[in-house]
N, C-alpha and C positions, 0 to 999 in steps of 0.2 A: 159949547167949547170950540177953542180954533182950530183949526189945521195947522199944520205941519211939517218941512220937509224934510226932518227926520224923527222919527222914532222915539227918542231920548227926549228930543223938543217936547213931544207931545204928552209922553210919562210926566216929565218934570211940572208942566202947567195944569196936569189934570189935579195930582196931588199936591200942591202948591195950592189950588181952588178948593179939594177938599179939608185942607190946612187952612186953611181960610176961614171957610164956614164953620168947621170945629173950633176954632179959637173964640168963636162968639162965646161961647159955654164952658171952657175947660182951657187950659194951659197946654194941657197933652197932648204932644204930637199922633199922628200916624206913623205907623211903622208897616215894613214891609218885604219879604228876601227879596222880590225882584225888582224892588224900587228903583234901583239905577241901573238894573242892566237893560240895555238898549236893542235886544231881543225883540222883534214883532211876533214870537209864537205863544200862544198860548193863551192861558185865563191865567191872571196875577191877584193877588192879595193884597189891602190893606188890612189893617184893624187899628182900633186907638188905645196907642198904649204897647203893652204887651197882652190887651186879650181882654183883660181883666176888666172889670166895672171902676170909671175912673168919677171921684167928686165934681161935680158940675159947680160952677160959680155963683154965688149968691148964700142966703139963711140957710137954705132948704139942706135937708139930709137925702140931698138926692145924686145918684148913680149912673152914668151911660155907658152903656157898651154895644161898640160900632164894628160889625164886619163886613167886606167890601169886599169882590169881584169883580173885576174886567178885566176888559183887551182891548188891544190896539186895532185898532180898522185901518185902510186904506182905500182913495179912491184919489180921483181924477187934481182932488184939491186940495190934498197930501194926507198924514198921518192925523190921529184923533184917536181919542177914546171914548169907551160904553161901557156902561155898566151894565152886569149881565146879571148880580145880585147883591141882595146886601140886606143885612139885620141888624135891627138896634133894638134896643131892649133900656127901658126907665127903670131903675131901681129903688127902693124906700131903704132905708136904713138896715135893715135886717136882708137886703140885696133881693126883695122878692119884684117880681115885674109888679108895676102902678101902671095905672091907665091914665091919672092924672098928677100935675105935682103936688105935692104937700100931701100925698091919703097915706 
């Protein structure tokens, strides 16, 4: 990810990239309370959607559900963000976790 020399810069490009790569697979945006505020404290949330297991694109009856953690760093080269954790979870049709698509 880039640097930044403010804060808001650096929220907006992180989830904007994670918006990105979820779009490969699903329509559904990220959501988030502290999406735009421009606060550098703390650990912040995404998840896709409202939470819930969202249909992925294509035949399959299949499910994603994405939750996400970070925060904003700072150093000599401006603002950025980390991920400090994150869970996702494949679903089958009856919403149970798959280890592959299509089982």
């Amino acid at each position: 990810m880039r640097r930044w020399r403010r804060p808001i810069d650096s929220i907006t490009d992180f989830v904007d990239s994670i918006e990105t790569i979820i779009g490969i697979v699903t329509q559904v945006r990220v959501s988030g309370p502290q999406r735009y505020d421009p606060s550098p404290m703390g650990v912040r949330a995404l998840e896709l959607g409202t939470g819930q297991p969202v249909a992925l694109r294509g035949p399959g009856r299949i499910s994603l559900q994405v939750r996400l953690r970070y925060r904003l760093d700072h150093d000599d080269e401006g603002w950025g963000a980390q991920i400090v954790a994150y869970q996702y979870a494949l679903l089958d049709q009856r919403e149970q976790e798959t280890d592959r698509a299509g089982s």
